[in-house]
N, C-alpha and C positions, 0 to 999 in steps of 0.2 A: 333461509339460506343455509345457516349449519345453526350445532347446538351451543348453548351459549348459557351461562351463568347467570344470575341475577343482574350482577356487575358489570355485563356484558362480556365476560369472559369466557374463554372456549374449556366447555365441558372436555372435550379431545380434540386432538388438532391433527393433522395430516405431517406435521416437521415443525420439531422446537429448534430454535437455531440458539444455538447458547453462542453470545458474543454481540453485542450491538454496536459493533463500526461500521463505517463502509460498506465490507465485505458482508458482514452477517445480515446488513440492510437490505444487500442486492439481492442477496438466497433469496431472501422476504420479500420483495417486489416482483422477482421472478415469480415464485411461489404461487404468489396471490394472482398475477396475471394469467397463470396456467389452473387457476380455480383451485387452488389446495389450503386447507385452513391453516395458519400458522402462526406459532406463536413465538416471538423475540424475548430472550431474558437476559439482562445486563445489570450489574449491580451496580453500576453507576448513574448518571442521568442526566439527559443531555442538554446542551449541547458536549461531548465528548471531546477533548482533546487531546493530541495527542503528539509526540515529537516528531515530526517528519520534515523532509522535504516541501512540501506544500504543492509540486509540480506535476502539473496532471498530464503526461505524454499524449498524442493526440489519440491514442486506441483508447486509454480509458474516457476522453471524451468522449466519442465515440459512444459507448457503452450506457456511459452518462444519459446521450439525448437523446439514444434509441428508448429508453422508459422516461423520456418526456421530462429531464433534468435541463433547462435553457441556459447556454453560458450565456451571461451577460453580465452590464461592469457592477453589478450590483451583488454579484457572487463573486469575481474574479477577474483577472486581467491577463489577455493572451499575450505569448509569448511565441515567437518565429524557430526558434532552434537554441543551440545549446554550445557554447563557449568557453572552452577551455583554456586556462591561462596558468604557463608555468614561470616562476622567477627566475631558476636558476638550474637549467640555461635558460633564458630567455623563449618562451614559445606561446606566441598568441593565434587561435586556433576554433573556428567558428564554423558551425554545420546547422544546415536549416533543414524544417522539417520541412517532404516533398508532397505531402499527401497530409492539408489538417495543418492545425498551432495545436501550442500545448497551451496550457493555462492554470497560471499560479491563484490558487485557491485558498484561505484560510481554513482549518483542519475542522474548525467550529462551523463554519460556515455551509461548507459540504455538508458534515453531517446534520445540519439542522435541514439542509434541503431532501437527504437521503431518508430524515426521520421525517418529516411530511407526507413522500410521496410513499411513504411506506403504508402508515396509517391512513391516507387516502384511501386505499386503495383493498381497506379493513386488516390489517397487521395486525394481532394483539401484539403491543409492543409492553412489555410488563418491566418498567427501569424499576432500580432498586432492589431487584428481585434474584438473588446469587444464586448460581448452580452448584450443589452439594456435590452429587456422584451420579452416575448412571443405574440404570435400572432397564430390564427387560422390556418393561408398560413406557417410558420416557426417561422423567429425568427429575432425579431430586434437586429441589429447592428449598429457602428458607420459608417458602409458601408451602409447601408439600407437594408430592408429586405430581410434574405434567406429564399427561398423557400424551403420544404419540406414536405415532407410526414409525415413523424417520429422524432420525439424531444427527445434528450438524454442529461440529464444531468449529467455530470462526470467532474464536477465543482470543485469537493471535501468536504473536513467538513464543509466545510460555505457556501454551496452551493445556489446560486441567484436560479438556476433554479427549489429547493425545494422550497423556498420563493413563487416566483412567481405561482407555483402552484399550491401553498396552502397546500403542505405539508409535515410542519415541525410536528416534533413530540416534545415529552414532553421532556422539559432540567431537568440534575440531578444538587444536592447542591455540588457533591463531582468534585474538578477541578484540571484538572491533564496537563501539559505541556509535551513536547519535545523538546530537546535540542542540537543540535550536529555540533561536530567540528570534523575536522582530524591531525593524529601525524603523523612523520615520525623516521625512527629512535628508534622503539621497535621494540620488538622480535617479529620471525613471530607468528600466532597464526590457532592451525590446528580445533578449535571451536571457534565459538561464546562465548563468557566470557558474564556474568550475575552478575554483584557486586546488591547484595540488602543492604538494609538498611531500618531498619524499619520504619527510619523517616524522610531520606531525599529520599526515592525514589531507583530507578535502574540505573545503569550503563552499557550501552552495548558496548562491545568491537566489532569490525566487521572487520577482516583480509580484502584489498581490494589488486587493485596492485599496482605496483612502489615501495613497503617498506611501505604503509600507513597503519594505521588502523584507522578506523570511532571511534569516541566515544559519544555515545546517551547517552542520562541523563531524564531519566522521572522523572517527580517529583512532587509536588501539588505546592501550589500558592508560591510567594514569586523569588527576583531575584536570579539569576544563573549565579556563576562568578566560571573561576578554582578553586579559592580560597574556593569556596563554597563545589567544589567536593574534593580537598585536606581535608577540614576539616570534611568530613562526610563520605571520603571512604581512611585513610590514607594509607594502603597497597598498593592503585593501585594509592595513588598520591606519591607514593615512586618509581613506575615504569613508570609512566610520566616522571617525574622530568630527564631534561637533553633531551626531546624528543623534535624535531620542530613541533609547528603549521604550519600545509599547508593549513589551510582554518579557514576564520572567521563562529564566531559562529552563527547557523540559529535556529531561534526558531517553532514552532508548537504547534495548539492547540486554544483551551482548547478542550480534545479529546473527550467528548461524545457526540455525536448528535444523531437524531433518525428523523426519518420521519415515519408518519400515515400510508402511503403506498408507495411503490416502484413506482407504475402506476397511469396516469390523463390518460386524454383524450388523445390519441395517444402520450403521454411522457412516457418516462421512467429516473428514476434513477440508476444511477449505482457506485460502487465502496465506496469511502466513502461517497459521496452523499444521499448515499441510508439508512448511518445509521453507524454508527460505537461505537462500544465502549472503548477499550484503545489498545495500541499500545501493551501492555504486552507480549503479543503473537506471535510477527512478521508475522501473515498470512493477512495481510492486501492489503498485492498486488497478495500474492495466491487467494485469495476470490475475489478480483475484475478482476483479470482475468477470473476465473470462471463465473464470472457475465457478463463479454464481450461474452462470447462463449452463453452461454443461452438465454442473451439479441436478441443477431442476429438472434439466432434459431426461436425464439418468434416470430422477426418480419417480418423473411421472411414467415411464418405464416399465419402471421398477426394478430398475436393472445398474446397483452400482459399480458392478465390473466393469460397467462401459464405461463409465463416471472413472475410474482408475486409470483404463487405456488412455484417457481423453486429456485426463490431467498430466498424461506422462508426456505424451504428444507435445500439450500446450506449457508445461513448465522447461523444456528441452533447453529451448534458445536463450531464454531469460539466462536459465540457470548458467549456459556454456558461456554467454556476454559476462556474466557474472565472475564466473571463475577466472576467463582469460583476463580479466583487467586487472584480478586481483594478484595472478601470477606474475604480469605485469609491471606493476606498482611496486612489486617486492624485490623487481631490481632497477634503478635508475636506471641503468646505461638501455635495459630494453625495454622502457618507457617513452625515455627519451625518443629512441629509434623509432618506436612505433608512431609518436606522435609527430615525429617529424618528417615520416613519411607519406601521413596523412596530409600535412601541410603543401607537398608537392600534389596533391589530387584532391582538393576540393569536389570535387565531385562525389569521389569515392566517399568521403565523410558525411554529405550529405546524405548519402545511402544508410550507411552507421549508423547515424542519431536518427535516423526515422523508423530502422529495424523494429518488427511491432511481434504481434503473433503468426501462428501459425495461418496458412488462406481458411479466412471462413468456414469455405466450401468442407473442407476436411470435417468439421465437428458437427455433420448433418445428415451425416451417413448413419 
């Protein structure tokens, strides 16, 4: 079928994806389903964890059980929409998704199902294995250099493989972290819960399974202890209170990065590598999934100009959902307004939180 090592490892491969999350998973699944040899390098080893949200919007579902990923309650636990809750002034505020659930997921969890269907599906998945620097043939490693055709960086926010390219984009003054732990021992929850605060940030609640729920805390500079989220979200540290930690806390961040271009010389970026701006929104792994399926398109191609247009198309909406809330956010009074305008139109909201990608159709041309 292709050529292979003693070890069974690939003499040359078609795309080394330097990054093994998610996102560097899906390149690899895509990859292998379009017949191209490919090899994963990660210097850590999974199950991978990592700070997030845990909330999978219904498009990266989606994405998910198009490559034969199954929700069910032994990975995760669905979720109808997404619920917004402010103290002061007072604003309780719920939007269901119209098309699909979401579904809260453990970070470990996913990626042990993402690294399965990887290596089904013949992935050289090489963990343990760091990427040095770039090279014209591939990619240096603490192994020596792999060979390839095609360079994928899906490294993440801080991604070497943007470095090494040459392109990083311009950093913002505004600095915003991620935060998250898990409880056992509170009530189930059939939405995403949303605690805001105008000054210490968000709270995300994420129903997973076992009785857990994830709790994310985004917030700008400064440390992050319970004690911090008791005294800036007292309502829901009244519904902690009595609940077990099941996991120590992981932090993430500082979330905006940007890169000049998605595309070098036969590289590509992908996922948050490629750019990101805040977590606000949870489409974070819906868009880098999306960006795995086009990437591959691209490159069986051979063509990653189109892989650039494709990614600008599809990172558009996220990015504009993104920016306007966090315009948003940084004045109460038109916070307030905005959400309390949504509260007269229900309906309207329901549209909002189901807001996904661009139509299909578009990335097939």
């Amino acid at each position: 079928m292709f050529s292979s090592t003693r070890a069974g490892r690939l003499e040359k491969s078609d795309v080394v994806i330097v990054g093994g999350g998610p996102v560097g998973l899906m390149v690899a699944i895509h990859a292998r389903r379009a017949g191209m040899r490919v090899v994963v390098l990660d210097k850590a080893t999974p199950p991978i964890d990592k700070a997030c949200g845990e909330g999978l919007m219904p498009a990266a579902v989606r994405e998910l059980q198009e490559v034969g990923i199954a929700m069910n309650a032994d990975l995760g636990q669905p979720f109808e929409g997404i619920r917004y809750l402010m103290q002061e002034p007072r604003i309780d505020l719920c939007g269901h998704f119209l098309q699909g659930l979401g579904w809260g997921v453990r970070r470990t969890k996913l990626h042990a199902a993402l690294v399965e269907c990887a290596a089904s599906l013949g992935a050289d998945l090489r963990w343990g294995q760091a990427a040095l620097g770039l090279s014209e043939e591939g990619v240096h490693t603490t192994h020596g250099l792999v060979h390839a055709s095609w360079r994928v960086g899906a490294d993440g926010l801080h991604s070497k493989m943007r470095r090494w390219a040459g392109l990083e984009g311009r950093t913002r003054a505004t600095i915003r972290w991620g935060l998250r732990l898990h409880y056992r021992g509170l009530e189930p929850l059939r939405q995403v819960e949303v605690h805001w605060s105008h000054r210490e940030g968000e709270v995300y609640l994420t129903p997973l399974t076992d009785g857990e729920i994830g709790v994310a805390w985004l917030k700008g500079r400064g440390a992050a202890t319970m004690e911090g989220i008791a005294e800036a979200f007292p309502q829901l540290a009244e519904r902690i209170r009595g609940a077990t930690p099941s996991s120590t806390m992981r932090a993430s961040g500082p979330f905006f990065q940007s890169a000049r271009c998605p595309i070098a010389a036969r590289l590509a970026l992908v996922g948050d590598a490629s750019g990101y701006v805040d977590a606000l929104t949870g489409e974070g792994l819906s868009l880098g999934f999306l960006q795995a399926r086009i990437l591959v398109s691209a490159i069986a191609r051979g063509n990653l100009t189109r892989y650039a247009r494709q990614h600008r198309l599809a990172s558009f909406l996220p990015s504009l959902v993104a920016r306007a809330l966090l315009w948003l956010r940084a004045e109460p009074k038109r916070l307030e307004a905005f959400l309390r305008t949504l509260s007269t139109r229900p309906t309207l909201f329901d549209h909002v939180v189901t807001w996904s990608h661009p139509p299909l159709a578009l990335f097939s041309r």
